[in-house]
Backbone as JSON, one array per atom type, in Angstrom:
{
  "sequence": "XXXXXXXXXXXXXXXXXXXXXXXXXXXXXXXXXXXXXXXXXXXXXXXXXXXXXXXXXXXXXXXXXXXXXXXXXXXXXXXXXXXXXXXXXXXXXXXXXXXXXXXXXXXXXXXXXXXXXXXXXXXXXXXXXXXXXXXXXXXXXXXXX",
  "N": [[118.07, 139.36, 158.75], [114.99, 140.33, 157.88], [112.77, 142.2, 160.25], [110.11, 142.91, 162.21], [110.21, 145.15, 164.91], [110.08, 144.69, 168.32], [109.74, 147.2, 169.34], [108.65, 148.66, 167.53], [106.33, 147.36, 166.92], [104.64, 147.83, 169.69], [104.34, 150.21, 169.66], [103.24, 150.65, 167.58], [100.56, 149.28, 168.61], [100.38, 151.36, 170.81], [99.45, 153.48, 169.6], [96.95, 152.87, 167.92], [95.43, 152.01, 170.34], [94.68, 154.43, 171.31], [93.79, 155.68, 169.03], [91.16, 154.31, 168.62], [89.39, 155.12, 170.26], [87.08, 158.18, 170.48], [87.84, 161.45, 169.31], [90.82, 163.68, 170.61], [90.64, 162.18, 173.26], [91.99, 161.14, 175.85], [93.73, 158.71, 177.52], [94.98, 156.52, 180.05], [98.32, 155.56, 180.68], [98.34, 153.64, 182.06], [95.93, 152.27, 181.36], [96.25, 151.79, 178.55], [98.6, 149.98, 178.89], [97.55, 147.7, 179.5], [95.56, 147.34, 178.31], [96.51, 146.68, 175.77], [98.83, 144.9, 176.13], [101.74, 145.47, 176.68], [104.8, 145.46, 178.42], [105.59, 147.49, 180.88], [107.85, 148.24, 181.52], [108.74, 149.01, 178.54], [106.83, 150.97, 177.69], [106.91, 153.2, 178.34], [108.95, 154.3, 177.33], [108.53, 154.13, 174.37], [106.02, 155.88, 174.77], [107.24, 158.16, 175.28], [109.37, 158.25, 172.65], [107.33, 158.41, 170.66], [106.28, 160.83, 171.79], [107.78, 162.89, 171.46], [108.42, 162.38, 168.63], [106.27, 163.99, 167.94], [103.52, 163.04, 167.34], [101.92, 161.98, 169.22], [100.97, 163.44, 172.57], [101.64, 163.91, 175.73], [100.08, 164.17, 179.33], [100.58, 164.92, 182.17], [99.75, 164.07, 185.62], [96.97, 163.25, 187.85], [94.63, 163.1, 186.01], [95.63, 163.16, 183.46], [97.36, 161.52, 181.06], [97.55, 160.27, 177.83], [97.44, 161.05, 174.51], [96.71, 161.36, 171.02], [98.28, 163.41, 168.66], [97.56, 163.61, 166.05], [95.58, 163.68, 163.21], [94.43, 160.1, 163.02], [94.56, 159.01, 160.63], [96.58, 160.36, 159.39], [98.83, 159.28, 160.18], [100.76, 156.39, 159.42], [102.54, 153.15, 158.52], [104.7, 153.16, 158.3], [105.64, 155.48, 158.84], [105.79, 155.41, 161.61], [107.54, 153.52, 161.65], [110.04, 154.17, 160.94], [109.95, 156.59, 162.87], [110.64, 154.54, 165.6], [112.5, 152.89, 164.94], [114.45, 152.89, 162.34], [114.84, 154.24, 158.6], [113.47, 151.76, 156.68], [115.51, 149.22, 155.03], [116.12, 146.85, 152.94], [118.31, 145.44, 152.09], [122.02, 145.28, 151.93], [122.97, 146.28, 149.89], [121.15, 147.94, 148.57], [120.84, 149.97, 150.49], [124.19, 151.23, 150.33], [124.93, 151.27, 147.81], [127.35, 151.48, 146.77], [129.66, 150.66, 147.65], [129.06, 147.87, 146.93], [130.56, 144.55, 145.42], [129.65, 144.18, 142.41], [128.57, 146.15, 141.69], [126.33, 147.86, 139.79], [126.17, 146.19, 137.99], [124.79, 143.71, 139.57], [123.12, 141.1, 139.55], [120.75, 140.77, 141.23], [120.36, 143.05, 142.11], [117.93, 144.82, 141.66], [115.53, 143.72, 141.64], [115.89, 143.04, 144.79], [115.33, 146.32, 144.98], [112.99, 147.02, 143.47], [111.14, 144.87, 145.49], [111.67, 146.15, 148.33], [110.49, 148.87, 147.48], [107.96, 148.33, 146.95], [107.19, 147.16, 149.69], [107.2, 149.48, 151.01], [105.48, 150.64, 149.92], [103.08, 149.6, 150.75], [103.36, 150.08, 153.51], [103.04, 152.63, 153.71], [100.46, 153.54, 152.77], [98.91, 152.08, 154.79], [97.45, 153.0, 157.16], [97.0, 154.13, 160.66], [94.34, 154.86, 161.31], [92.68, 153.13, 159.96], [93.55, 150.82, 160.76], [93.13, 150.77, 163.42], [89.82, 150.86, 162.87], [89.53, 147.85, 161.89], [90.19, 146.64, 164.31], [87.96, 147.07, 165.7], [85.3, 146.72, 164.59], [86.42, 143.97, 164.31], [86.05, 143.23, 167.54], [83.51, 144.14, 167.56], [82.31, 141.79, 166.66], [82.68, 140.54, 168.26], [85.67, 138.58, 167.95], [88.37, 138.48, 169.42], [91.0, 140.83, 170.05]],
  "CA": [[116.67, 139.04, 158.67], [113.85, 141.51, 158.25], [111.87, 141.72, 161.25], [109.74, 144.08, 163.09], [111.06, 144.85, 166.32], [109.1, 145.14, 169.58], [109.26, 148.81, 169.75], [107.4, 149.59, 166.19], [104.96, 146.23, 167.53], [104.05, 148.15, 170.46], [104.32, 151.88, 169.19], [101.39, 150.76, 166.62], [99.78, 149.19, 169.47], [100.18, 152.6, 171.53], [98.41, 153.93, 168.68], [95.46, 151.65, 167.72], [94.69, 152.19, 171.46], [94.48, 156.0, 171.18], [92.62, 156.01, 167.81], [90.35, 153.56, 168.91], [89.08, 155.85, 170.93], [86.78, 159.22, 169.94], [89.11, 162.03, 169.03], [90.58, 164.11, 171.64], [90.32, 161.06, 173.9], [93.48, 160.83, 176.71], [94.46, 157.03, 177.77], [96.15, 156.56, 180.99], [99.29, 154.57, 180.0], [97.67, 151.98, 182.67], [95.03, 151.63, 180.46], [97.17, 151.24, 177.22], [99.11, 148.82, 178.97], [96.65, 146.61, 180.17], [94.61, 146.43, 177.09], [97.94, 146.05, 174.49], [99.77, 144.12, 176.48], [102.67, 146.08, 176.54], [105.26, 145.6, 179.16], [105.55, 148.47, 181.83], [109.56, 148.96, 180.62], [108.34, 149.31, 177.24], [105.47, 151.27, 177.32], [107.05, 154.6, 178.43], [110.14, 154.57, 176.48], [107.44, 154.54, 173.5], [105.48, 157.14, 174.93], [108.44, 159.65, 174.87], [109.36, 159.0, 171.28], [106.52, 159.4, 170.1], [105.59, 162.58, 171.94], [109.27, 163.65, 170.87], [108.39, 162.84, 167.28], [105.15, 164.75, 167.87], [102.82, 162.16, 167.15], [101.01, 162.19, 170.77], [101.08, 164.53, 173.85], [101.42, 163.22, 177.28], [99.94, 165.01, 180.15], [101.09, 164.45, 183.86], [99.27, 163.92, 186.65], [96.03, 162.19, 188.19], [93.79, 163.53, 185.29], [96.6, 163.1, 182.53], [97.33, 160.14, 180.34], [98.17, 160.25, 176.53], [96.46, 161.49, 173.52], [97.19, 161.54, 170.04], [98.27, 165.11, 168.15], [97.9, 163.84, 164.92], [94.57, 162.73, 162.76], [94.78, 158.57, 162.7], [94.79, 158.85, 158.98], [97.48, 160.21, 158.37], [99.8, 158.3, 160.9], [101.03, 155.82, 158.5], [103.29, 152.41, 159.5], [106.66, 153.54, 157.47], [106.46, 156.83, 159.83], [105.83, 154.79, 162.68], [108.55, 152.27, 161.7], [110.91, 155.53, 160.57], [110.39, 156.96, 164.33], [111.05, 153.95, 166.62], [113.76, 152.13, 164.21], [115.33, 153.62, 161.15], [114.55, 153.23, 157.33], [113.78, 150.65, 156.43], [116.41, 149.36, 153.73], [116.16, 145.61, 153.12], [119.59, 144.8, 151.5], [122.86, 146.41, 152.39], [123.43, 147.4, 148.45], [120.84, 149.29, 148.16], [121.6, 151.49, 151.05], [125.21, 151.38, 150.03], [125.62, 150.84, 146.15], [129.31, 152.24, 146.04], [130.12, 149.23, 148.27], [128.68, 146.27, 146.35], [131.82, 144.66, 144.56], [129.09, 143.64, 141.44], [127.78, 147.07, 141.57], [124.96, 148.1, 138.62], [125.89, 144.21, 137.37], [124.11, 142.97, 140.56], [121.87, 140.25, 139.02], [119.43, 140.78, 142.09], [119.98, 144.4, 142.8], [117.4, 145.98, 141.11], [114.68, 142.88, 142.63], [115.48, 143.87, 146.52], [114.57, 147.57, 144.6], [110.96, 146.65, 143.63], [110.22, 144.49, 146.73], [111.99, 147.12, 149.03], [109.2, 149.7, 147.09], [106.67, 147.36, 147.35], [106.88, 146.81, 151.13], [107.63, 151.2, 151.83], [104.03, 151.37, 149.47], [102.36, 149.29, 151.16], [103.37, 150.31, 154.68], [102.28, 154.22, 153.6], [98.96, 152.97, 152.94], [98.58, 151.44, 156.18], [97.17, 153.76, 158.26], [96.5, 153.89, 162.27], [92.73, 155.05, 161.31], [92.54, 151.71, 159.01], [93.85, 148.89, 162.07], [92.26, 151.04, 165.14], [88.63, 150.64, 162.88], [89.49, 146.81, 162.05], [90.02, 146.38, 165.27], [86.52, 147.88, 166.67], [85.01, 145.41, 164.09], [86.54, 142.69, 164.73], [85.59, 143.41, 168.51], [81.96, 144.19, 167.56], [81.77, 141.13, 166.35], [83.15, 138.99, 169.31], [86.46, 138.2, 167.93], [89.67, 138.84, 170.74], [92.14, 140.93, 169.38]],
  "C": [[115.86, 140.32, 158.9], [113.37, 141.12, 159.29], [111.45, 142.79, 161.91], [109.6, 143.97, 164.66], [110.01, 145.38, 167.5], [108.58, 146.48, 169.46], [108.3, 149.44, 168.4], [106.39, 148.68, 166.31], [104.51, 147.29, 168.12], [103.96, 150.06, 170.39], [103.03, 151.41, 168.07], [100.41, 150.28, 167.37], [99.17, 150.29, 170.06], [99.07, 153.23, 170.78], [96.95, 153.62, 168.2], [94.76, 151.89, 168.77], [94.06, 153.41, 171.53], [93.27, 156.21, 169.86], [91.5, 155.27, 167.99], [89.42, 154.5, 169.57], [88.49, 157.5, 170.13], [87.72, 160.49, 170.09], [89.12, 163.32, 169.89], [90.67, 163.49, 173.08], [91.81, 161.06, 174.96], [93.31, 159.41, 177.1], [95.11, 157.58, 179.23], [97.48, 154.97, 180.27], [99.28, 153.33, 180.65], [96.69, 151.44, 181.91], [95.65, 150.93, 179.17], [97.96, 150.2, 177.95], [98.72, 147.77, 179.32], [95.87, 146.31, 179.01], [95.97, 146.28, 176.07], [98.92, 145.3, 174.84], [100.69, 144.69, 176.53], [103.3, 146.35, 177.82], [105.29, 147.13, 179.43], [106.8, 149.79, 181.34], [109.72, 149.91, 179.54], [107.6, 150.4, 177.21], [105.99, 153.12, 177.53], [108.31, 155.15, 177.95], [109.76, 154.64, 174.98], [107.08, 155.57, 173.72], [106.86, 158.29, 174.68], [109.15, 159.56, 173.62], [108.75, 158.97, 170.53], [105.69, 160.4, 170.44], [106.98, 163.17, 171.36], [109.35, 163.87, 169.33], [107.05, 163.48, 166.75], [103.74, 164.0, 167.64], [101.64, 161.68, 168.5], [101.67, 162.55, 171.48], [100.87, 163.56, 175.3], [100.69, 164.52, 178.07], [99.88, 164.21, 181.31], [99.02, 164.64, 184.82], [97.79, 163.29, 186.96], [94.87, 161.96, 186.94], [94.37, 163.25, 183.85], [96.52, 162.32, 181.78], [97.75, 160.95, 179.01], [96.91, 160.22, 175.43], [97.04, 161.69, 171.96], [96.89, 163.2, 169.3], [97.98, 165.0, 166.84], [96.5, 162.88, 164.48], [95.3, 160.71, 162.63], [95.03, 158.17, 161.16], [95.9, 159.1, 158.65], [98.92, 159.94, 159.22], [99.45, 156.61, 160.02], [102.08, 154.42, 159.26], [104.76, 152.89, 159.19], [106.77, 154.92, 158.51], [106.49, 156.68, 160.86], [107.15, 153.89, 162.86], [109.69, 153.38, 161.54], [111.46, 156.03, 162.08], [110.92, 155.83, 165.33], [112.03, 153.5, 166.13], [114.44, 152.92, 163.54], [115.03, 153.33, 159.9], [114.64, 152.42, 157.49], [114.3, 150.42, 154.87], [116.63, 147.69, 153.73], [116.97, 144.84, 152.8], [120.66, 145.62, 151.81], [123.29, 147.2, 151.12], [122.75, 148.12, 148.13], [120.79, 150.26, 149.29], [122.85, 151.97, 151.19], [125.44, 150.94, 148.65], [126.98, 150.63, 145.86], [129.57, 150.63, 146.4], [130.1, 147.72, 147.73], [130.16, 145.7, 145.29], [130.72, 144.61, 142.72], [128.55, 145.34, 140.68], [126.39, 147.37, 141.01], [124.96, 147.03, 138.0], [125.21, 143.52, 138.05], [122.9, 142.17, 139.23], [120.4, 140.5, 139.88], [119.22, 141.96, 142.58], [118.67, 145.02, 142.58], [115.89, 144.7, 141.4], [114.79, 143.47, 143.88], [115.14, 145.07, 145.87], [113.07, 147.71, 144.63], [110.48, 145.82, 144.86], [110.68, 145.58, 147.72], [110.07, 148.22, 148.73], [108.28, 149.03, 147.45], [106.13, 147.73, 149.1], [106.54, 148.19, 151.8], [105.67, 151.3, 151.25], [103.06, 150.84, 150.44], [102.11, 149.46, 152.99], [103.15, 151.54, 154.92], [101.0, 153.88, 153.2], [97.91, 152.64, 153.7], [98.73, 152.41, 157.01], [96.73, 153.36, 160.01], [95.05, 153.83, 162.24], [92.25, 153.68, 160.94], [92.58, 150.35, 160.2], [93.0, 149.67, 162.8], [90.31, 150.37, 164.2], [88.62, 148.79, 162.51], [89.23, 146.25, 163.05], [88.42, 146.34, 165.4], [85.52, 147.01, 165.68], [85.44, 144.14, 164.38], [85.74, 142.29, 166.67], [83.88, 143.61, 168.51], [81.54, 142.72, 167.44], [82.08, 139.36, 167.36], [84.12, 138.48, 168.54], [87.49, 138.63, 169.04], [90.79, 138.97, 169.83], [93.14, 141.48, 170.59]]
}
């Protein structure tokens, strides 16, 4: 089953929180976890890979908190979903062809192909800048996100 797994949930959360915010902006990771919900466990086993995949900077101590290194635009969900998980590959033949016994006869291979594409286009599209300003609308307008 496809499914998106806690850690790329709450790694676009991490994010949304940060871009939400005017740029430059540090977070304490009490703050991000109190407004995203984001267990305690969670929340800093995020933070370190995505300061590891460069994507925001931590800084220690009373003054410190978390900041994003990278414009919100062009943090994307496929490089978000890339860093906390792994491609995403939605059938096992097409990230193993050799393997399929049907091979290039697959009746449905070359379907998971175009929805596979489909889903990678539409998740490079989907920017952090794009949800953090939904958000801040939806919030202007008295909805609870």
């Amino acid at each position: 089953m496809m499914r998106i797994n806690r850690r790329v949930d709450y790694a676009i959360r991490v994010l949304i929180a940060l871009a939400k915010q005017p740029a430059g902006t540090r977070l304490s990771t009490r703050t991000i976890q109190k407004t995203m919900w984001i267990p305690r466990a969670f929340l800093s086993r995020i933070i370190a890979e995505l300061s590891k995949a460069k994507i925001i900077d931590t800084f220690p101590g009373p003054n410190g908190g978390v900041q994003l290194l990278r414009d919100p635009r062009e943090i994307n969900l496929r490089l978000i979903w890339e860093v906390m998980d792994k491609p995403l590959v939605i059938s096992d033949c097409l990230e193993n062809p050799e393997e399929c016994p049907l091979n290039l006869g697959c009746p449905v291979n070359a379907c998971w192909g175009r929805i596979q594409a489909l889903v990678l286009r539409e998740m490079e599209v989907t920017t952090i800048a794009e949800l953090a300003r939904e958000v801040r609308d939806a919030e202007l307008v008295g909805v609870a996100v």
